[in-house]
C-alpha positions as CSV (number, residue, x, y, z in Angstrom):
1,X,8.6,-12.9,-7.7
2,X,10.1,-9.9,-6.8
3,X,7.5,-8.0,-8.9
4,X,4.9,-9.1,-6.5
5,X,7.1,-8.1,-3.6
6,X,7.9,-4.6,-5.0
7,X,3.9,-3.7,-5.2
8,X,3.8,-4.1,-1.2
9,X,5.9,-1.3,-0.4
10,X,4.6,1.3,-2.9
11,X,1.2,0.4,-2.0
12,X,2.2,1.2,1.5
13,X,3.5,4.3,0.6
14,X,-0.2,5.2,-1.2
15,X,-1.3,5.0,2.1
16,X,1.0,6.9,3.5
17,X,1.0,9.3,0.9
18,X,-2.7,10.1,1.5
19,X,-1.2,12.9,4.3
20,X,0.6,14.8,2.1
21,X,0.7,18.7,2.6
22,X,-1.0,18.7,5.5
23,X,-0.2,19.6,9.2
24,X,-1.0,20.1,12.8
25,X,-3.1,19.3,15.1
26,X,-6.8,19.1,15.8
27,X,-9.4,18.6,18.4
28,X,-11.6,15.9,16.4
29,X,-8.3,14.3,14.8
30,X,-4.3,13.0,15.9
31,X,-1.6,15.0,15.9
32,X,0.2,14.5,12.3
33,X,3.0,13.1,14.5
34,X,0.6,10.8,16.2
35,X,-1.1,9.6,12.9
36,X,2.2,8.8,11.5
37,X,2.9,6.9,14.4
38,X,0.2,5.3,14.3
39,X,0.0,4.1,10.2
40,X,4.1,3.5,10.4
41,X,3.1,0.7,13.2
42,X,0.4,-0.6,10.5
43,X,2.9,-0.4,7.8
44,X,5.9,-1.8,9.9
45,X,3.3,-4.7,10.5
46,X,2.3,-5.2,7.0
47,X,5.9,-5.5,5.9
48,X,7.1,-7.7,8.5
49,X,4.3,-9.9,7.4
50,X,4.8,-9.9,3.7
51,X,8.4,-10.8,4.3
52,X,7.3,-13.8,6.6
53,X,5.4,-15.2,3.2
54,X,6.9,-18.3,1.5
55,X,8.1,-17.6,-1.6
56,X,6.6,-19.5,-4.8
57,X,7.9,-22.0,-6.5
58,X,5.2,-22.9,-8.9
59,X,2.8,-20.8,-11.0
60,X,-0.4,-22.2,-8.6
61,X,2.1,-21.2,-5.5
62,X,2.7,-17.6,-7.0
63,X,-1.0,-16.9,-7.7
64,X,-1.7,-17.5,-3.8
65,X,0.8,-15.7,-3.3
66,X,-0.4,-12.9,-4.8
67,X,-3.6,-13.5,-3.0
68,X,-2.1,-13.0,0.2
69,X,0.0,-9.8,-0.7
70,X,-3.5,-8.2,-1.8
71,X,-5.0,-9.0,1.5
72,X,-2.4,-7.8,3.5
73,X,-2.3,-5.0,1.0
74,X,-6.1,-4.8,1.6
75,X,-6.0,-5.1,5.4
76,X,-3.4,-1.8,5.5
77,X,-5.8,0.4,3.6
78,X,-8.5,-1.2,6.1
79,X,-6.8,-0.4,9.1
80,X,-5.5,3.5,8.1
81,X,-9.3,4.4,6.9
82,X,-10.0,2.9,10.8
83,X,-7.1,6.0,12.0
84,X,-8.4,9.1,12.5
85,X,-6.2,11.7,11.3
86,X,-5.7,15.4,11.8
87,X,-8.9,16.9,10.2
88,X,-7.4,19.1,7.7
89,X,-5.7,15.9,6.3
90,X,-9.3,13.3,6.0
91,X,-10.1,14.6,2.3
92,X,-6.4,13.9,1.2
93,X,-6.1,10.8,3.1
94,X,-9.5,9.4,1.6
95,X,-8.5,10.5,-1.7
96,X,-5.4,8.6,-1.4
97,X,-6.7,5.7,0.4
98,X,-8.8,5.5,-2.8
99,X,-5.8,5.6,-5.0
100,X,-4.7,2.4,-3.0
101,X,-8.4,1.0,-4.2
102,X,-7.8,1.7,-7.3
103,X,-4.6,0.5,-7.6
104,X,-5.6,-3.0,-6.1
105,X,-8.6,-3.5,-8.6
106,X,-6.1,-5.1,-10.4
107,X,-5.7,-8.1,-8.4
108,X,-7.0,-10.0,-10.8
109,X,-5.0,-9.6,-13.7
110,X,-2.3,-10.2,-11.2
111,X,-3.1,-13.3,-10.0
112,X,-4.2,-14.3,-13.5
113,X,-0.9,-13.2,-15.2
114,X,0.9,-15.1,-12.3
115,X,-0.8,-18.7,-12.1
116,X,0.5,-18.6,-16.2
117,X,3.9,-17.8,-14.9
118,X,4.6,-14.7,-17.4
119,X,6.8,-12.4,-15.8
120,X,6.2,-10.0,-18.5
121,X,2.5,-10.5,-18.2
122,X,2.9,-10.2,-14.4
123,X,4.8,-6.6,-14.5
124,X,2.5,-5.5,-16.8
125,X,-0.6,-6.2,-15.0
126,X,1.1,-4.4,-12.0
127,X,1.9,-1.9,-14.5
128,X,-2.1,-1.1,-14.6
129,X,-2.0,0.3,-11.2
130,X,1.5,1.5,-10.6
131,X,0.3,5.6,-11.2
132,X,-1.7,5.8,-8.5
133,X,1.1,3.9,-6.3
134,X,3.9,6.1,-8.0
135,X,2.4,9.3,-7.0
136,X,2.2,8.5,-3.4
137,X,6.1,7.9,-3.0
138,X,6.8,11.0,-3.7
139,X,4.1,12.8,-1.4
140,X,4.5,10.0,1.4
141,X,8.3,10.7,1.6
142,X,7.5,14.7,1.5
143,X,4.6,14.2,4.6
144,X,7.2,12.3,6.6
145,X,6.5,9.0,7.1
146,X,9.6,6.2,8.1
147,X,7.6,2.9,7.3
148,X,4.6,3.5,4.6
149,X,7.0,5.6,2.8
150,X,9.5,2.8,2.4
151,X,9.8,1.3,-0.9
């Protein structure tokens, strides 16, 4: 099940990543140290809540599983578009925050691949939105973030 477990963290990071190359401060948004703040406490919550899951032991266990690592996945993304960050960082945060979206639409083919037990068909329905989670690592790590850059 790790395969389930490794899509939490990099989804995280998406999130995260959504601040990358951007800076400062403004009036009608958080500090960029604030807003990190802020989404590593979401992250830091998310994780912490992921771990607490039961791991499966049958292929009916393992596609609720997956169920509830998408909504926690889902409640992240939810709670980060609720931040408001620094204003010169909303179109990169919304076009990341998308990238998590994207990346989740998946969630079927997931769950799918998981209640038949394939692990092969389980990676490689992750595999269909790994890019967009890939490509936030890097830029999460790069903004600065301790928690939703953690893979």
């Amino acid at each position: 099940m790790t395969a389930h477990r490794a899509l939490i963290p990099l989804s995280l990071v998406t999130l995260a990543a959504a601040l990358s190359g951007c800076g400062g401060s403004s009036s009608s948004g958080a500090s960029k140290a604030a807003f990190i703040k802020r989404a590593d406490t979401i992250c830091l919550r998310a994780s912490k809540a992921q771990d607490a899951l039961t791991q499966p032991a049958s292929n009916a266990q393992r596609a609720a599983y997956v169920k509830r690592v998408y909504a926690i996945e889902r409640g992240v993304v939810a709670d980060l578009r609720g931040l408001q960050p620094p204003s010169s960082d909303r179109a990169t945060v919304n076009d990341m925050l998308d990238s998590v979206d994207r990346a989740l639409a998946f969630e079927s083919d997931v769950e799918a691949a998981a209640m038949g037990g394939d692990q092969s068909a389980i990676n490689s329905a992750e595999a269909k939105g790994a890019r967009d989670l890939n490509h936030a690592t890097t830029v999460a790590k790069r903004y600065g973030f301790k928690e939703c850059g953690n893979t």
